[in-house]
C-alpha positions in Angstrom: -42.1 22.7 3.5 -40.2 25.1 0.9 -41.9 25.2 -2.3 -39.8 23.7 -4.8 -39.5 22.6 -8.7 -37.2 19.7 -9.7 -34.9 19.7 -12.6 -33.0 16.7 -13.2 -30.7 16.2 -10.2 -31.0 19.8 -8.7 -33.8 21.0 -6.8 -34.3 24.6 -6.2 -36.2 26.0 -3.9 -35.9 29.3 -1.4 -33.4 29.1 1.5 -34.1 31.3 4.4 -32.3 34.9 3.4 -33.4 34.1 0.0 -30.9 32.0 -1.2 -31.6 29.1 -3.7 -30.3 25.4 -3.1 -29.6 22.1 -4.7 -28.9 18.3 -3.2 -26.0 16.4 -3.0 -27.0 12.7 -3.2 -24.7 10.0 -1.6 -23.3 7.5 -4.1 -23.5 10.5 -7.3 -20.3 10.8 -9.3 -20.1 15.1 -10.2 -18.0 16.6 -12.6 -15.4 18.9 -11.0 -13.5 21.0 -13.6 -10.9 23.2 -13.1 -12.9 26.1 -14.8 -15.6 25.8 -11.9 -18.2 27.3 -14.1 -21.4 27.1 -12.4 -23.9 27.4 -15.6 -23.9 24.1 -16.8 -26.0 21.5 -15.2 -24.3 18.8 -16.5 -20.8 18.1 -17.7 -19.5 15.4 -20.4 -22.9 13.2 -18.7 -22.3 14.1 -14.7 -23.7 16.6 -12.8 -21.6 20.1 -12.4 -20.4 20.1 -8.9 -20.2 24.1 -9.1 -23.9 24.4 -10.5 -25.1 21.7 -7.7 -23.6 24.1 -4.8 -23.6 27.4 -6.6 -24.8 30.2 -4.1 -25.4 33.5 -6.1 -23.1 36.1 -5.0 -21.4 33.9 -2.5 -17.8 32.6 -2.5 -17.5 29.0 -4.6 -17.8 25.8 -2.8 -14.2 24.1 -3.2 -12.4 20.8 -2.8 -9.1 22.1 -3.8 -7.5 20.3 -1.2 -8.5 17.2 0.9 -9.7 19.6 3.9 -12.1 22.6 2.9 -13.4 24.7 5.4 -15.7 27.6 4.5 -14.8 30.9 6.0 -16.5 31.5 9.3 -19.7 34.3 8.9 -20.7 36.5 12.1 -24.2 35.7 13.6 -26.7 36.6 16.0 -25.1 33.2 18.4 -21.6 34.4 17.1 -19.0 33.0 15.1 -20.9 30.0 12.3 -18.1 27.8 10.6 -21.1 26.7 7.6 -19.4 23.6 6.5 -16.1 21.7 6.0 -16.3 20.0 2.6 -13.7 16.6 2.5 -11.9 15.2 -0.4 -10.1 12.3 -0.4 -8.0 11.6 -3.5 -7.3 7.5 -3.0 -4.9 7.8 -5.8 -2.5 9.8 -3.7 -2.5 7.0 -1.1 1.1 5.6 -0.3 3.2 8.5 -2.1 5.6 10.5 -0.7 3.6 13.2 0.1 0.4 11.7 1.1 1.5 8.5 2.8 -1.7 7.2 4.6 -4.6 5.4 3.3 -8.2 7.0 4.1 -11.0 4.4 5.0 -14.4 4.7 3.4 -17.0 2.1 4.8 -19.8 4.0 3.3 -22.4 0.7 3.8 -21.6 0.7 8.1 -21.3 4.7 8.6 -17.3 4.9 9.1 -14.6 7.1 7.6 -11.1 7.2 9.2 -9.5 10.2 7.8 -5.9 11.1 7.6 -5.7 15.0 8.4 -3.2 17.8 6.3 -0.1 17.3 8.3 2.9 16.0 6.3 6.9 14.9 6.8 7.6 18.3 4.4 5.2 20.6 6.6 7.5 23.0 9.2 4.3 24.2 11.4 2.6 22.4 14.6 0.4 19.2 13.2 -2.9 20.9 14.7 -2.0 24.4 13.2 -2.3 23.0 9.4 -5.0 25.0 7.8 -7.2 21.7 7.0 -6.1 20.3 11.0 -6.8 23.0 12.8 -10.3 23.5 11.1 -11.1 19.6 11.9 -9.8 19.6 15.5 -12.7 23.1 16.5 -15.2 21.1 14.1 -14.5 17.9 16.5 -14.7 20.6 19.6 -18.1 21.7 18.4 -19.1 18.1 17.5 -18.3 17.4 21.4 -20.6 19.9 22.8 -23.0 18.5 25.7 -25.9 20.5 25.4 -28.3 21.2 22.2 -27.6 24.7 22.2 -23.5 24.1 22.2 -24.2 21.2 19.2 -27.0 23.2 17.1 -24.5 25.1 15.6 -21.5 22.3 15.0 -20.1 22.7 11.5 -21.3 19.5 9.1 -18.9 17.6 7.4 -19.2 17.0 3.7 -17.6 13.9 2.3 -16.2 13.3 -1.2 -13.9 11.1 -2.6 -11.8 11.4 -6.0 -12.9 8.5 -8.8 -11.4 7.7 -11.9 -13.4 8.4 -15.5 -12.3 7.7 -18.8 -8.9 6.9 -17.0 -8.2 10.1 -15.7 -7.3 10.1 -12.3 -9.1 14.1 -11.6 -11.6 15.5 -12.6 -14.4 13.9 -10.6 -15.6 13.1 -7.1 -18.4 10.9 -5.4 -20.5 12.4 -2.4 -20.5 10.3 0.4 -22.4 11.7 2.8 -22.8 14.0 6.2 -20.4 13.2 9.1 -19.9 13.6 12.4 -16.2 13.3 13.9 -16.6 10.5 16.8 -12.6 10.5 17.8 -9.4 12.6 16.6 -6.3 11.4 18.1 -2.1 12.1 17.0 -0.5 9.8 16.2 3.2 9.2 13.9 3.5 7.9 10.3 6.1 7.5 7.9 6.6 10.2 4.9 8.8 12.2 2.5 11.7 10.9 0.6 13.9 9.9 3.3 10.8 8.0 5.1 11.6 9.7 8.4 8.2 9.3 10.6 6.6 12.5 11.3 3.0 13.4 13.7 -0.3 14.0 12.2 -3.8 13.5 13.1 -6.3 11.1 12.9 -10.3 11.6 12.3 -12.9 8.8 13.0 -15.9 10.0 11.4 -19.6 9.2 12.2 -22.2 9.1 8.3 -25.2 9.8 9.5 -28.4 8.2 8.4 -30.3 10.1 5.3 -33.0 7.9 4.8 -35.7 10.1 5.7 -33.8 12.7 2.7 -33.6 10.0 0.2 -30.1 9.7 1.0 -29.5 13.2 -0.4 -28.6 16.5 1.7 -30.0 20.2 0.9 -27.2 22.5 -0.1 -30.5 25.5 1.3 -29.2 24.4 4.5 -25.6 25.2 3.8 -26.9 28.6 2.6 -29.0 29.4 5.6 -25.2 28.5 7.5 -23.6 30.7 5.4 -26.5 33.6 5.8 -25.5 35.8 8.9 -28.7 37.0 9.5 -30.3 33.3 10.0 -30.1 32.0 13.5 -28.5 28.6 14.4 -32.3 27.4 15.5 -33.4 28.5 12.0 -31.0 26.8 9.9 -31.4 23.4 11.4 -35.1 23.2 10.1 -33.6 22.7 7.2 -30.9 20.1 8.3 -31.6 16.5 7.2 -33.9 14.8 10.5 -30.8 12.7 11.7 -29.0 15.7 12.4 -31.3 17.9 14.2 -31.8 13.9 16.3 -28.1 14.1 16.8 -28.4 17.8 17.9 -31.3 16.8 20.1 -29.4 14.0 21.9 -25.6 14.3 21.3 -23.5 11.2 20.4 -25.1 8.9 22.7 -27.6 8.8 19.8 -25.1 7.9 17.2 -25.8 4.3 16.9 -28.6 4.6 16.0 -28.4 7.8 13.5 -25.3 6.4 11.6 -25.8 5.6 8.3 -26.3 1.9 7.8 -26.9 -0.1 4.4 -29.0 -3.2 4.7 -27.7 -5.8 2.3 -26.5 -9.2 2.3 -23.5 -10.2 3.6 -22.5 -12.4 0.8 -19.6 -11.2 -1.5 -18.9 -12.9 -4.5 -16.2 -14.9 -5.4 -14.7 -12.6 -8.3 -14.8 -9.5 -5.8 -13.0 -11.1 -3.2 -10.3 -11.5 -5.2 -7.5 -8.4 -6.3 -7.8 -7.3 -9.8 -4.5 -8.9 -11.5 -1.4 -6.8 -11.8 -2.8 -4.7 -9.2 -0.5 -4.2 -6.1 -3.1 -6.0 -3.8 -2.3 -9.0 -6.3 1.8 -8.6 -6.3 1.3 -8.5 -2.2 -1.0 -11.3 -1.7 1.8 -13.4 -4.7 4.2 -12.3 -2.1 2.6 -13.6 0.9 1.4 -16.9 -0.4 4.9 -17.5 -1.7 6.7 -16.5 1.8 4.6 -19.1 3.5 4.4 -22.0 1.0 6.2 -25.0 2.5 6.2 -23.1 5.9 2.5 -23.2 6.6 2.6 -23.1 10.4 4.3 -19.6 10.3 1.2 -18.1 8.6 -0.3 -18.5 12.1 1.6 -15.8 13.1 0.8 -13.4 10.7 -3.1 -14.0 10.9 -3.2 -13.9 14.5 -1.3 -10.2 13.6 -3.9 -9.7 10.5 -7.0 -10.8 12.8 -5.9 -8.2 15.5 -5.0 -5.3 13.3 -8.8 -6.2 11.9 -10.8 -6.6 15.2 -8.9 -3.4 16.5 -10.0 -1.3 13.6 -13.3 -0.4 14.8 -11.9 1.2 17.9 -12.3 -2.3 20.0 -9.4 -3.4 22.6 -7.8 -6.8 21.4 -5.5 -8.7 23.6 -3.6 -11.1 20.9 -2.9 -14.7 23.2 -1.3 -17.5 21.5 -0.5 -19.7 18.9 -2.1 -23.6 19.0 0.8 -26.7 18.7 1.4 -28.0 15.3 -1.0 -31.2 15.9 -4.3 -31.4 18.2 -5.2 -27.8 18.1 -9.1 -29.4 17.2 -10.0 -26.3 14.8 -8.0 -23.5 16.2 -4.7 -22.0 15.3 -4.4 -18.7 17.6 -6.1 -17.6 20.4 -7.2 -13.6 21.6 -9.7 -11.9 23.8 -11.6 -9.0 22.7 -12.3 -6.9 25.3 -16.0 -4.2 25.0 -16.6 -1.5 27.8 -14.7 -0.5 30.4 -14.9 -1.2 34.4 -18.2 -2.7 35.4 -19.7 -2.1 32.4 -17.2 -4.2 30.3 -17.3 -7.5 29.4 -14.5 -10.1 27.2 -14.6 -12.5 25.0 -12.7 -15.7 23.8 -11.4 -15.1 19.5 -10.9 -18.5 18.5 -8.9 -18.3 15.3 -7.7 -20.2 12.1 -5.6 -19.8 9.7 -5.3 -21.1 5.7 -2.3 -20.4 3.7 -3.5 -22.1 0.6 -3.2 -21.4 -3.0 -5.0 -18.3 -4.0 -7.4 -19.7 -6.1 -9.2 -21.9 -3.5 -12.7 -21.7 -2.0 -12.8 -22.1 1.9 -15.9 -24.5 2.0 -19.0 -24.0 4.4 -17.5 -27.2 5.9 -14.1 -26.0 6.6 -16.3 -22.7 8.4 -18.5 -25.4 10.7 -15.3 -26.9 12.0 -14.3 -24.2 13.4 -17.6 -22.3 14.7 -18.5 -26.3 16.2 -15.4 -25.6 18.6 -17.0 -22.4 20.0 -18.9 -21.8 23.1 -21.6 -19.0 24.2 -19.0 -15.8 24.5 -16.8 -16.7 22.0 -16.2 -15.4 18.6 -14.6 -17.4 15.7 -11.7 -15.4 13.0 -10.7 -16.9 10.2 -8.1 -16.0 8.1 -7.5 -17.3 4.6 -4.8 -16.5 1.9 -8.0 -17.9 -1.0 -11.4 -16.8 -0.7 -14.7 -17.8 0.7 -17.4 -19.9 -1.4 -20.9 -18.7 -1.9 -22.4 -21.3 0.3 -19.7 -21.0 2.9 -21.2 -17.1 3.3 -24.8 -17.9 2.7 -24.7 -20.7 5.9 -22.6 -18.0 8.1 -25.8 -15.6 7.5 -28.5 -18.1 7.6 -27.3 -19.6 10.9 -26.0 -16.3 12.4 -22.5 -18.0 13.2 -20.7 -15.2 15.2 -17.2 -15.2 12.9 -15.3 -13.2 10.9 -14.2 -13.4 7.5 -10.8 -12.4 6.2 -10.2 -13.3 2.5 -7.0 -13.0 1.0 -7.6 -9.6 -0.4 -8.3 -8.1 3.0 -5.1 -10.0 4.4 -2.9 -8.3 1.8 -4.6 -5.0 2.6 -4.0 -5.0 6.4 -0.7 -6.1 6.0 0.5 -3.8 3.7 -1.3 -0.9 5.7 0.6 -2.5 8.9 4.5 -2.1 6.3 3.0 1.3 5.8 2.8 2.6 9.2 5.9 0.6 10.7 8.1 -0.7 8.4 8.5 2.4 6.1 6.1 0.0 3.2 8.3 -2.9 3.2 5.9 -6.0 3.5 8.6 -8.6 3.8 10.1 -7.0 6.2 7.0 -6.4 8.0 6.2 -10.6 7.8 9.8 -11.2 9.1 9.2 -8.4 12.1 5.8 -10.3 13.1 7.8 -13.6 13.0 11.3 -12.8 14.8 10.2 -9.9 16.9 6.8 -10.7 18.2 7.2 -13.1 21.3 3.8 -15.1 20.6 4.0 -18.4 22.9 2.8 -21.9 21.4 1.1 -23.9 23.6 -1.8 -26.0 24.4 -3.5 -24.3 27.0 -7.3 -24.3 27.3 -8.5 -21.1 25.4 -10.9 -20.2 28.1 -7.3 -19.3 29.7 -7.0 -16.1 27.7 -9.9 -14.4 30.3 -7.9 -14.8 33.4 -5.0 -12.7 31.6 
């Protein structure tokens, strides 16, 4: 153990090489300011970001843009990329220039993070500066042996958060990652909302329990020392890490970072704050569908795959129940987990509630449907109101294997599905789901949707 004094929220101890260190602490707001003066522990009531990760006579630590890679140092096991630092600036999402929408699900251990490439950017999408560092971190993250992963590059992750209503000037740490998946793919940008290829990043928080949910910036000094070994710098790496190291990605489940809380969200935050565009899109939706309430099936059996697919799961969307005697169920899907022999499918039973966007789904309304399911089946169900407090505590209590969609999160997925295939036009996204989508109506038995 380092010897150490603590002063408010830095700690400073010795690093190996003789540098001093600090910790980052998920969840902590810092003050970044443009003057990046180091000396000041605090700043207007936050901790200075620059006096948190201030190595003496070393470069500063940045998050001038969204991807931040330190410049690689030459060490006895050869060339040490010490860390890539993250930004993500949430009030950029949907512009022009920054057209995607990050995802930070800081309570379950999952980022997906849009890389640098843009419609405006004239070089290959992987030979962006903030790219092309992500895409050898996700090589070195990849590595299937201890000695290839011991010295993978950490991930830092910050996003931007508004203070005193100013957009910059702040950031939130949260947390160490590990990139699981990067994959291309097209999205719509610029002015003329021409499509255009970028990349991708599903990224792994790791669990810093053990660290008291904080990380040692003395083990981004050690990285950044050339004369300390890959072996010796990871003594100081939180335990999770050195785990992963150990044991590779295989050990991921159980070293992501994982928040235990209830799963009951109330009322008030389940609905968008007024005037907001999540409020103007959900107006939008309910008003669409009012009078036409058997063409909302459509569009939640659309939400309820875009949802179920977004945790890298293979969703097979089925059909669409008759108007009368569906017996609880609107839609029908399969969600498919593993592959070949080891794989194994299951019946999504859902139902769907275009009502007005100040009602409660009721515990009652939940039972009907989860009554209708059988052992391998899973329930969705998809609302344009919100869910009541009891509804939510009964789903816990009894462990009923369904999934929530609230009108909020409806409005979210489909104006993220307008983002990336309609240029941002939600109506015309609705219409596309309803005239161009060939979803059959029928009665068939949903046990069916197996033998497809």
């Amino acid at each position: 153990m380092l010897p150490a004094t603590v002063s408010g929220d830095r700690q400073v101890g010795t690093a190996p090489g003789g540098c001093t260190g600090s910790q980052l602490r998920v969840g902590q707001v810092y003050r970044y300011a443009t003057g990046k003066d180091p000396s000041p522990a605090v700043l207007g009531g936050y901790p200075n970001f620059h006096h948190v990760t201030h190595s003496p006579e070393l470069p500063r630590a940045l998050l001038e843009a969204g991807i931040n890679g330190m410049a690689k140092v030459r060490t006895p096991d050869g060339d040490r990329r010490p860390v890539i630092l993250i930004r993500s600036s949430p009030w950029k999402a949907g512009t022009e220039q920054t057209p995607w929408h990050d995802v930070f699900d800081m309570d379950n251990g999952h980022v997906r993070y849009f890389g640098d490439h843009k419609a405006t950017t004239t070089v290959e999408p992987g030979k962006t500066n903030g790219n092309a560092a992500l895409l050898d971190a996700f090589t070195g993250h990849q590595g299937h042996t201890p000695e290839e992963r011991a010295g993978a590059v950490p991930l830092l992750l910050f996003r931007a958060v508004s203070r005193s209503g100013k957009v910059k000037g702040h950031v939130e740490f949260c947390g160490l990652g590990v990139i699981e998946r990067a994959e291309g793919l097209v999205q719509w940008g610029g002015s003329e909302h021409t499509t255009f290829t970028n990349y991708v990043y599903d990224i792994a928080l790791i669990d810093l329990t053990d660290e008291d949910d904080k990380v040692s910036w003395e083990w981004i000094d050690a990285r950044r020392n050339k004369s300390v070994s890959d072996t010796a710098s990871l003594e100081l790496a939180p335990r999770a890490w050195r785990e992963w190291v150990k044991h590779g990605n295989s050990a991921l489940p159980r070293l992501r970072r994982h928040v235990a809380r209830a799963r009951v969200t109330k009322v008030p935050e389940q609905r968008p704050t007024p005037g907001s565009t999540e409020a103007k899109d959900l107006e939008l939706i309910y008003k669409y569908f009012d009078g036409r309430k058997h063409d909302f099936e459509a569009v939640a059996s659309a939400v309820a795959s875009r949802v179920l697919r977004g945790a890298g799961n293979s969703y097979v969307e089925g059909w669409l129940t008759r108007r009368s005697g569906d017996g609880g169920a609107d839609f029908v899907g399969r969600l498919d987990i593993g592959s070949g022999l080891a794989s194994t499918s299951l019946v999504v039973l859902g139902q769907a509630k275009c009502v007005k966007l100040d009602n409660l789904v009721t515990a009652e309304q939940i039972a009907r449907v989860v009554a209708r399911l059988r052992r391998g089946w899973i329930g969705v169900y998809v609302t344009t109101g919100a869910y009541s407090v009891p509804a939510q505590t009964e789903m816990v209590e009894d462990q009923y294997p369904i999934v929530l969609i609230n009108g909020m999160e409806l409005a979210r997925k489909l104006r993220s599905m307008a983002r990336d295939d309609h240029g941002g036009d939600l109506e015309g996204c609705i219409e596309h789901i309803l005239t161009v989508r060939e979803t059959a109506v029928t009665n068939r038995h949903p046990e069916e949707i197996l033998l497809e």
